[in-house]
TORKOL-4160 file (C-alpha; in steps of 0.2 Angstrom, whole numbers, padded with zeros to 4 digits, m for minus):
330
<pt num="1" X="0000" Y="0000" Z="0000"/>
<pt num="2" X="0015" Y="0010" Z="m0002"/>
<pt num="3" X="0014" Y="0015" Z="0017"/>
<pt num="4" X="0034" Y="0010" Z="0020"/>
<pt num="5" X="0027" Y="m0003" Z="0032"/>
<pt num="6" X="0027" Y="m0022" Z="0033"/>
<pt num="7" X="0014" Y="m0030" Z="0042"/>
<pt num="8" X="0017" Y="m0048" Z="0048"/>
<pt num="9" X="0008" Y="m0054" Z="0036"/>
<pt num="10" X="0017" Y="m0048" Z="0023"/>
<pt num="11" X="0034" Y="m0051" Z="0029"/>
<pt num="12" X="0029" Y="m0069" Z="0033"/>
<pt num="13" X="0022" Y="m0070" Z="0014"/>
<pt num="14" X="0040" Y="m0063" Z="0007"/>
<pt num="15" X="0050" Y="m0076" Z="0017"/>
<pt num="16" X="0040" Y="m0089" Z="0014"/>
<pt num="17" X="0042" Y="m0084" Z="m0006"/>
<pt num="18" X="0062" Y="m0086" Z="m0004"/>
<pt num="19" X="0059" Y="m0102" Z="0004"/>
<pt num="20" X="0047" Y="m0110" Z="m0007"/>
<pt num="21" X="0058" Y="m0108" Z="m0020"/>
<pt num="22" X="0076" Y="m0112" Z="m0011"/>
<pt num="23" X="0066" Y="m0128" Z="m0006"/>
<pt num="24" X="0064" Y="m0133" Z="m0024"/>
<pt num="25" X="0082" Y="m0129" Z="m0028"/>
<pt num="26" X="0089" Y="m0138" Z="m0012"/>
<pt num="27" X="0075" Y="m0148" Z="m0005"/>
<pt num="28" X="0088" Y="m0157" Z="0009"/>
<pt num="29" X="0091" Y="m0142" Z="0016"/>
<pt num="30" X="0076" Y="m0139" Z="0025"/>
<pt num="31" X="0066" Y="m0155" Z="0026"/>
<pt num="32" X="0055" Y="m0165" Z="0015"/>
<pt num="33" X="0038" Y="m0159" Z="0020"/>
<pt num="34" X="0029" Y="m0142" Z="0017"/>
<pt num="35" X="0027" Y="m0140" Z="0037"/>
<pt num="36" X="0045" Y="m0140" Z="0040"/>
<pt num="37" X="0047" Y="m0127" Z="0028"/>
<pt num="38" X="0032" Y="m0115" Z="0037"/>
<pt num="39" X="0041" Y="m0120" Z="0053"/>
<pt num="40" X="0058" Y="m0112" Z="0046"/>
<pt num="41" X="0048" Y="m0100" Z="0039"/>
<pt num="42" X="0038" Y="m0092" Z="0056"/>
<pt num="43" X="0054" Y="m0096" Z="0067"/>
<pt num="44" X="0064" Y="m0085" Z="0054"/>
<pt num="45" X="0050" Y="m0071" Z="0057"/>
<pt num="46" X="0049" Y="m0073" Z="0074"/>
<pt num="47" X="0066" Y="m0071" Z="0076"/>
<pt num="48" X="0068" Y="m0056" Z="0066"/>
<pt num="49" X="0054" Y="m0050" Z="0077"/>
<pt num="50" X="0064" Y="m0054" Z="0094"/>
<pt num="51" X="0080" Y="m0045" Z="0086"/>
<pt num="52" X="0069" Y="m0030" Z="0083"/>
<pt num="53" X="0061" Y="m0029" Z="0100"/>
<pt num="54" X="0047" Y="m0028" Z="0090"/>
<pt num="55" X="0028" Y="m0037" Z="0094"/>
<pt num="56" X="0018" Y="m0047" Z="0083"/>
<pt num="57" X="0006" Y="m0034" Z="0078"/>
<pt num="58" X="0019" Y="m0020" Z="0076"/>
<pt num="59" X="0021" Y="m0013" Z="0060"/>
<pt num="60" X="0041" Y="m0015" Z="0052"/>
<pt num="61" X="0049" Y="0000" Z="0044"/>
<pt num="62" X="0059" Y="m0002" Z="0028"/>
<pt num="63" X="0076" Y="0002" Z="0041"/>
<pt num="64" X="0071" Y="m0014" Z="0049"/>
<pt num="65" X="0068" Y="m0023" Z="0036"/>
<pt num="66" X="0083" Y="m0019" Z="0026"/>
<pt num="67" X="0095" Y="m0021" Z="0040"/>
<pt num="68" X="0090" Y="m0040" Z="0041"/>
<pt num="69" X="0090" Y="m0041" Z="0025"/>
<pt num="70" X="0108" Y="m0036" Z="0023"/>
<pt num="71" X="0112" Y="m0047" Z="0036"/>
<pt num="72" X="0106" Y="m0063" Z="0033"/>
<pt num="73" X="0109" Y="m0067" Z="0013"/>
<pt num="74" X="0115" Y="m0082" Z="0015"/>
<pt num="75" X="0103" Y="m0086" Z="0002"/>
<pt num="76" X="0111" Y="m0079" Z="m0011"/>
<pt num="77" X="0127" Y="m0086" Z="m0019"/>
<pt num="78" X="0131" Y="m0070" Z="m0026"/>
<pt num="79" X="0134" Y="m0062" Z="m0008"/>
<pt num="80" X="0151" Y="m0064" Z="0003"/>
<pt num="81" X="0153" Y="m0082" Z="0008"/>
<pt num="82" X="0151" Y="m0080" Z="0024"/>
<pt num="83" X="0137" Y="m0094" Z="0026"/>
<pt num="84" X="0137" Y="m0112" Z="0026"/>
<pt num="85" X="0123" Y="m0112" Z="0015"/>
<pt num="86" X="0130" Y="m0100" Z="0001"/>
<pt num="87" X="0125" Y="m0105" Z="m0017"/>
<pt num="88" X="0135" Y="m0122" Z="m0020"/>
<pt num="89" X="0142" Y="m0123" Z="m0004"/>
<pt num="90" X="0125" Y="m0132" Z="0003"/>
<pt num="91" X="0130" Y="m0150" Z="m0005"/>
<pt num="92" X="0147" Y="m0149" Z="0001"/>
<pt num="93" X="0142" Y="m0146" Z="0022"/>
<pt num="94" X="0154" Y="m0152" Z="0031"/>
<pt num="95" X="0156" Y="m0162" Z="0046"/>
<pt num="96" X="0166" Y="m0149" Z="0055"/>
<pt num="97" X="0154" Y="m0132" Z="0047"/>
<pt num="98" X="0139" Y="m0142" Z="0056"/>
<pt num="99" X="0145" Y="m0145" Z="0071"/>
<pt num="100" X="0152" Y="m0124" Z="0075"/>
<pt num="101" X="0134" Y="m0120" Z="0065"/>
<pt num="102" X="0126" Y="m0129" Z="0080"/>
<pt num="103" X="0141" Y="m0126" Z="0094"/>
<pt num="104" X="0141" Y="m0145" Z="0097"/>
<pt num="105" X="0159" Y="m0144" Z="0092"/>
<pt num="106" X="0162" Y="m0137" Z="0110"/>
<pt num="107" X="0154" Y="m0151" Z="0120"/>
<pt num="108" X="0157" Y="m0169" Z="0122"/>
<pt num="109" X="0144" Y="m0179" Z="0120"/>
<pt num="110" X="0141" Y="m0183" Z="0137"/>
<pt num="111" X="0138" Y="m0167" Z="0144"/>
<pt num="112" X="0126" Y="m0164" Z="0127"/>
<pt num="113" X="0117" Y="m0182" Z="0132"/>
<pt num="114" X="0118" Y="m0175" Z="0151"/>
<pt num="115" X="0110" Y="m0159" Z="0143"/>
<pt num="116" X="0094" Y="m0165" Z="0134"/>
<pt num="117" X="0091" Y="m0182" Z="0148"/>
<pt num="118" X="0084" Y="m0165" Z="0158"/>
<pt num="119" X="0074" Y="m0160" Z="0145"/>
<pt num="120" X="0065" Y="m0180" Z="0140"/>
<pt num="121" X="0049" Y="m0181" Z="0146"/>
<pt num="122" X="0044" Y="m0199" Z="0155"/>
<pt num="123" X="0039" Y="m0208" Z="0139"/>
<pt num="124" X="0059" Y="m0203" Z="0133"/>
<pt num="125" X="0053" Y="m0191" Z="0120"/>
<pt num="126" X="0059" Y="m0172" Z="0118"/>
<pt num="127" X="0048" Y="m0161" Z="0109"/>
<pt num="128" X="0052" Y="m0146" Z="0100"/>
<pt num="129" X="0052" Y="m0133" Z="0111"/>
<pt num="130" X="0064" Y="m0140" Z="0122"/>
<pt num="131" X="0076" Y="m0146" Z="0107"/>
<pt num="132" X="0078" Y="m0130" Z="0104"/>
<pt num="133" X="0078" Y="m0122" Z="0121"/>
<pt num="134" X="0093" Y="m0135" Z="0124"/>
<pt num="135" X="0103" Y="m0127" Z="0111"/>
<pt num="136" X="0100" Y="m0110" Z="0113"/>
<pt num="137" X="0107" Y="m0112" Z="0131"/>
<pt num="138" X="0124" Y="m0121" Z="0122"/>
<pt num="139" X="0128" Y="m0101" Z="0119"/>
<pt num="140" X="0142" Y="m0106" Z="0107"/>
<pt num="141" X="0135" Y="m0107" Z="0090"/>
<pt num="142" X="0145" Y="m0099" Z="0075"/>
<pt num="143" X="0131" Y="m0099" Z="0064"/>
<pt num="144" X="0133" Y="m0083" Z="0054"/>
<pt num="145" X="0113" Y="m0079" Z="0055"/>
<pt num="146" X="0100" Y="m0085" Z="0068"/>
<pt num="147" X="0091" Y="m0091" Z="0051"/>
<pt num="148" X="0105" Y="m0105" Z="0048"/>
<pt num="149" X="0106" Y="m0110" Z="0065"/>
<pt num="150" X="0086" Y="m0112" Z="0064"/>
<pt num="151" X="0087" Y="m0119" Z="0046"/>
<pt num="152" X="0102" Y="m0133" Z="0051"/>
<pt num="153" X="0091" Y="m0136" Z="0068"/>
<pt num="154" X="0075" Y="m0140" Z="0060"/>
<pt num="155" X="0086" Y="m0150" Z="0047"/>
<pt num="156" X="0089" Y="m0163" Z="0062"/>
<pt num="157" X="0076" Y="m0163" Z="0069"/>
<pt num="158" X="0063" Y="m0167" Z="0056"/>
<pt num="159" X="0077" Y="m0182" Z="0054"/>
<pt num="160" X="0072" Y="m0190" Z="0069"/>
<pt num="161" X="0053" Y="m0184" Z="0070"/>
<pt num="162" X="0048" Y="m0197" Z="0057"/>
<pt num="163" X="0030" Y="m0195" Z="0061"/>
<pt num="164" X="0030" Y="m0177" Z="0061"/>
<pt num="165" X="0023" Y="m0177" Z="0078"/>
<pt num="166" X="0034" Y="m0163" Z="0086"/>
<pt num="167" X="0045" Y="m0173" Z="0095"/>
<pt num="168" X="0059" Y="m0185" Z="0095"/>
<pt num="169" X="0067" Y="m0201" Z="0102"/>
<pt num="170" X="0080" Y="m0197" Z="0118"/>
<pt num="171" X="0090" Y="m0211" Z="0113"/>
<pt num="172" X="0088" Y="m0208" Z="0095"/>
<pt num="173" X="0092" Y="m0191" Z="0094"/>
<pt num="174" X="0108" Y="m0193" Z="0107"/>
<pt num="175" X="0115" Y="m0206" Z="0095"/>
<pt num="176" X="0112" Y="m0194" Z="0080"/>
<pt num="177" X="0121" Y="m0178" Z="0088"/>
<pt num="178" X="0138" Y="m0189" Z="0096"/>
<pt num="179" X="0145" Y="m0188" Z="0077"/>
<pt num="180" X="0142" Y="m0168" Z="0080"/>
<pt num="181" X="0148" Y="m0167" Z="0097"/>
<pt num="182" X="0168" Y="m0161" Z="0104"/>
<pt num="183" X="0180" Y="m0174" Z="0111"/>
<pt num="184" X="0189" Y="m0188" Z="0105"/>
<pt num="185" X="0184" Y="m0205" Z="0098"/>
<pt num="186" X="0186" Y="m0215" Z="0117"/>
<pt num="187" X="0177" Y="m0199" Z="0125"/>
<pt num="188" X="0162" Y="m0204" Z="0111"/>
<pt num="189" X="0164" Y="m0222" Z="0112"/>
<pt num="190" X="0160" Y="m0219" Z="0130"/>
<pt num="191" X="0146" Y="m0211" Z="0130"/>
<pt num="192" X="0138" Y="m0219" Z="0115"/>
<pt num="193" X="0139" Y="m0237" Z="0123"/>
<pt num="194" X="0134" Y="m0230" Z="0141"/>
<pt num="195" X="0116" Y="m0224" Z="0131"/>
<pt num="196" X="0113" Y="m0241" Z="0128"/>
<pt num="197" X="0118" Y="m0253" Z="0142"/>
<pt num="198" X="0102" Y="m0249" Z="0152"/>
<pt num="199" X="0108" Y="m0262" Z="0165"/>
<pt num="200" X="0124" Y="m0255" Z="0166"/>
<pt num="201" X="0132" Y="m0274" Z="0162"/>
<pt num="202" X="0144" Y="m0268" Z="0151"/>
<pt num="203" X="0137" Y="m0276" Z="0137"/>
<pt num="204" X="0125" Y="m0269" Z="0123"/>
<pt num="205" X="0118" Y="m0281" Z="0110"/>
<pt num="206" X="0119" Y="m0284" Z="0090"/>
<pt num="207" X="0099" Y="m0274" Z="0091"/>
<pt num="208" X="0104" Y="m0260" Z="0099"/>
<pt num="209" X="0122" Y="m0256" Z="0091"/>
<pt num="210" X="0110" Y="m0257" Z="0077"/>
<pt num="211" X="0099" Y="m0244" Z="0083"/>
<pt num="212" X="0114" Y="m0232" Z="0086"/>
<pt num="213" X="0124" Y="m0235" Z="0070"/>
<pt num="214" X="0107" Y="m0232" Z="0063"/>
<pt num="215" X="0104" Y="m0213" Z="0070"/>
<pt num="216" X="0121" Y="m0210" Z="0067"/>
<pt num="217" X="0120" Y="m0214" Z="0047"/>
<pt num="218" X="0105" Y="m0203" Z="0046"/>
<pt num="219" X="0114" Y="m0189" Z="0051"/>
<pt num="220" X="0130" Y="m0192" Z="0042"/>
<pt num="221" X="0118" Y="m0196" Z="0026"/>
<pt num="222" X="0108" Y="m0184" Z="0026"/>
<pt num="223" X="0118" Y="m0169" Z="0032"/>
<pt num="224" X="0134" Y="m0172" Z="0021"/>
<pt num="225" X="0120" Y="m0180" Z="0006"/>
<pt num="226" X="0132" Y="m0196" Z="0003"/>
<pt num="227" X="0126" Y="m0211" Z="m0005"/>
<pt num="228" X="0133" Y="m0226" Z="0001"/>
<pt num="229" X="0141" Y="m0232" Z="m0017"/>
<pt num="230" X="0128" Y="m0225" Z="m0026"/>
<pt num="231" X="0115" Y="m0238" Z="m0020"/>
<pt num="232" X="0098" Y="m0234" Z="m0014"/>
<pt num="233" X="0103" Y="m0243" Z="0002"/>
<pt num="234" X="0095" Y="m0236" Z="0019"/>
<pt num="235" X="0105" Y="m0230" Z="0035"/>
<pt num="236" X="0096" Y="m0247" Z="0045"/>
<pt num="237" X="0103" Y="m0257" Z="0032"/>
<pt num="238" X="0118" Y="m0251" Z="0031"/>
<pt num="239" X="0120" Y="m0249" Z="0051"/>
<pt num="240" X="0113" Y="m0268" Z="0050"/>
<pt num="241" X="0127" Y="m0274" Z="0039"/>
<pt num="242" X="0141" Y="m0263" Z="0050"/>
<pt num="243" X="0135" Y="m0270" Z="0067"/>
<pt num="244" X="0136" Y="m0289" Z="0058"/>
<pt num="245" X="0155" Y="m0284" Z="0053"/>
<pt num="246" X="0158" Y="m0276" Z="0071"/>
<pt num="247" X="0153" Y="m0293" Z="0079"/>
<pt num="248" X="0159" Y="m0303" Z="0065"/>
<pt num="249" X="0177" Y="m0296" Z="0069"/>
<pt num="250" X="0176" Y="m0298" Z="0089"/>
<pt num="251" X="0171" Y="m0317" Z="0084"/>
<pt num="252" X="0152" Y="m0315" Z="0093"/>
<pt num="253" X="0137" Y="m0321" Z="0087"/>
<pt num="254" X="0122" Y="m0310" Z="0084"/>
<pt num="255" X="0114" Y="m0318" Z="0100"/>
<pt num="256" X="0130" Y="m0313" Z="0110"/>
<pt num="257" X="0134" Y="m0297" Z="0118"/>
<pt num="258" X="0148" Y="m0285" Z="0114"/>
<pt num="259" X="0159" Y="m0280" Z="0128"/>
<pt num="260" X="0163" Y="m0261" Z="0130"/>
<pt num="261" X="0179" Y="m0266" Z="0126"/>
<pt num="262" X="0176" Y="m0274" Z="0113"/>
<pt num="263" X="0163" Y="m0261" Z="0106"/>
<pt num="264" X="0178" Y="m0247" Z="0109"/>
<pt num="265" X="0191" Y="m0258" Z="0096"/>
<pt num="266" X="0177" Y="m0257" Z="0083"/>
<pt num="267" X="0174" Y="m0241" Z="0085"/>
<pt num="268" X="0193" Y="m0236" Z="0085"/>
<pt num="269" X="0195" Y="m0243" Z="0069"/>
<pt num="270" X="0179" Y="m0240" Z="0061"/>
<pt num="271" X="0184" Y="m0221" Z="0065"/>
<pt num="272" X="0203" Y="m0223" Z="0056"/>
<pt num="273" X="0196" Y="m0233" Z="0041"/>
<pt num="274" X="0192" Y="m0219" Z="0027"/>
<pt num="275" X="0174" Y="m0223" Z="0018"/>
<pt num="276" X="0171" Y="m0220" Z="0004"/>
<pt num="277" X="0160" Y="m0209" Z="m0004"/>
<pt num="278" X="0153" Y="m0204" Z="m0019"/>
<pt num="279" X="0145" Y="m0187" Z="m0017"/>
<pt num="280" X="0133" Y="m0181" Z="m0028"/>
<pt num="281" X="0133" Y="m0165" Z="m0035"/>
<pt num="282" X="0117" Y="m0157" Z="m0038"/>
<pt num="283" X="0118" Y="m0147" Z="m0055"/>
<pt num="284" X="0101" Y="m0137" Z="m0052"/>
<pt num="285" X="0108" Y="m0123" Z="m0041"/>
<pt num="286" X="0105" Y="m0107" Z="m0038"/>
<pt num="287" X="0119" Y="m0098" Z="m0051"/>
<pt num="288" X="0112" Y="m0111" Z="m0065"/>
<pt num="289" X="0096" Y="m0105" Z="m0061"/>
<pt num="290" X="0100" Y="m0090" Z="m0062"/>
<pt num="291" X="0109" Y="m0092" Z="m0081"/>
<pt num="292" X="0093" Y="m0100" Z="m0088"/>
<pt num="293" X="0081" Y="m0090" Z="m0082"/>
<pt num="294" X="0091" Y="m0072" Z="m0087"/>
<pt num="295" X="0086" Y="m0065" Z="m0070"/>
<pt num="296" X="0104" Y="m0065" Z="m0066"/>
<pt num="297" X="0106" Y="m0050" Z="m0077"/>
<pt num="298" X="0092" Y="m0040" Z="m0070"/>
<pt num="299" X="0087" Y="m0030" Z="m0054"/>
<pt num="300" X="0072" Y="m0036" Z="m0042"/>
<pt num="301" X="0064" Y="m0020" Z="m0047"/>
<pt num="302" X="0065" Y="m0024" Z="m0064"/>
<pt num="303" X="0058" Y="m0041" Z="m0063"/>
<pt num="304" X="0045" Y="m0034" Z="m0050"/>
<pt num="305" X="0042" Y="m0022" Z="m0063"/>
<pt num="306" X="0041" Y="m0032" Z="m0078"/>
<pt num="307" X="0028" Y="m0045" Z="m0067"/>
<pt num="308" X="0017" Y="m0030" Z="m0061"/>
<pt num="309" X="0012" Y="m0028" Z="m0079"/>
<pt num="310" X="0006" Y="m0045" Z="m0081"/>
<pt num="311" X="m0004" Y="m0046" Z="m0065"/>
<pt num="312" X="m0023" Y="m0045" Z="m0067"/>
<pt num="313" X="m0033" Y="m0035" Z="m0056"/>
<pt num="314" X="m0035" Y="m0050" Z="m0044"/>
<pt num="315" X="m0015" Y="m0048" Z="m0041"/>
<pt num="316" X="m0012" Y="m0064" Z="m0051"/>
<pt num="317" X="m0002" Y="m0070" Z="m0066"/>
<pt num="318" X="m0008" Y="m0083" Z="m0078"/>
<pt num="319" X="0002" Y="m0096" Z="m0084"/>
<pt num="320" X="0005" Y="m0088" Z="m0102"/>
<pt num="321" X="0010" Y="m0070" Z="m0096"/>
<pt num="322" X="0024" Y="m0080" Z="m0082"/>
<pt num="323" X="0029" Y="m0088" Z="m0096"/>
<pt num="324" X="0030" Y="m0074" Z="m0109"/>
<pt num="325" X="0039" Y="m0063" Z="m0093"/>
<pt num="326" X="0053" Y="m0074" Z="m0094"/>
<pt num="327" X="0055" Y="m0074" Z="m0115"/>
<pt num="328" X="0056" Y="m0058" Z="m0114"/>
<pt num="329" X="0069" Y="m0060" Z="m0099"/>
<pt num="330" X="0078" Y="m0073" Z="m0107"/>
């Protein structure tokens, strides 16, 4: 209405905008489902809200709004890399990026199991709010925008919330994050086997090393997006096949028990082996986009501009007059 305001509405409807169409272009990076992706969308709003100081109903100023804009273009590959999440550089996320995006890297997983035991309610289930309210308290993130940090959050959660039910396994979750978390291979080793000797025996069984090897591949699979030598093989498959080597090598049936010494060996060496990986590269990305669609050579007033003229008096544009927009772009 050209009032140089943005009601919440409006800012929502322009976020969600960049994120319906970064979710086509990168559709790992913020989960597989439509709510995931409204989730990012409101947590980024609401978050630009809290920066602000500023109320649900408040009006924001084009100050405001350009000022976290500027800040937080970590969509856009043409900007300084200063994200994770720049252009290309989302297929090739590091194991090291992720764990200072989150500030994992500064923990050992112990005191991050420790950490979110307080927060699991008595059916051993965490929900959202308290996912997050566990690492905003970790106070050491070096995400470069609070949108990464939400966007690489949501990313791991939705891995572990498989029904989409707002909240995630203890156990499951734990296993997950000890790839992300800060001291050495024994510290890890540690803490993993103690998750899963319930009885404190010393002794955890071929099911449940399964379990664990099983969270852990879903991180490492899904936030690095490597196939396991290009097969469509499933991280409970493949954490199936690796516990059957681990107790294949210590000489143990399946209906034995591995010892935590035993369990610490296969880990030692299953952590100096080098895997390896065939790492796809996604050729739709937002530069190529960019080239064929010719809006790489054009402002967003133009574009704006150039659509505006095309809209019909119900603000829409029909199929023909999108397409005819870009012929004239391209």
């Amino acid at each position: 209405d050209g009032d140089s305001l943005l009601s919440l509405s409006e800012l929502l409807a322009f976020v969600r905008g960049i994120f319906t169409i970064l979710t086509q272009l990168e559709p790992r990076t913020f989960g597989p489902s439509p709510s995931s992706v409204e989730e990012i969308v409101r947590a980024t709003v609401q978050q630009f809200l809290r920066d602000c100081g500023l109320q649900a109903e408040t009006l924001v100023s084009f100050n405001q709004f350009q000022n976290w804009y500027q800040e937080n273009q970590w969509w856009d590959a043409n900007s300084p890399p200063k994200s994770a999440f720049d252009g290309d550089a989302v297929p090739n996320l590091t194991l090291t990026q992720i764990k200072r995006i989150t500030g994992l890297h500064a923990y050992s997983a112990s005191d991050i199991f420790e950490r979110f035991a307080a927060v699991t309610d008595s059916d051993g289930l965490i929900s959202a709010a308290a996912y997050l309210q566990c690492f905003r308290s970790l106070s050491t993130s070096q995400a470069s925008s609070p949108t990464q940090l939400t966007a690489v959050l949501t990313r791991i959660f939705n891995l572990f919330d498989k029904d989409r039910d707002g909240a995630v396994d203890f156990m499951e979750l734990c296993s997950g994050l000890s790839v992300l978390c800060g001291g050495s291979r024994d510290d890890k080793a540690t803490a993993a086997f103690a998750l899963y000797d319930y009885n404190g025996d010393g002794e955890i069984s071929f099911d449940e090393m399964t379990r664990y090897l099983t969270c852990v591949f879903v991180v490492l699979r899904e936030m690095l997006r490597t196939r396991v030598d290009d097969s469509n093989v499933s991280a409970q498959e493949l954490a199936e096949a690796t516990a059957e080597r681990a107790f294949e090598e210590a000489g143990k049936e399946l209906t034995d028990k591995l010892t935590f010494a035993e369990f610490e060996a296969w880990h030692s060496r299953a952590g100096n082996s080098k895997p390896s990986r065939s790492p796809r590269e996604d050729w739709l990305n937002l530069d190529e986009v960019r080239r064929l669609t010719g809006l790489g050579s054009f402002s967003a007033d133009e574009v704006f501009e150039l659509f505006a003229e095309a809209t019909d008096d119900e603000g829409l544009i029909s199929v023909e007059a999108f397409e005819a927009c870009f012929e004239e772009l391209v």
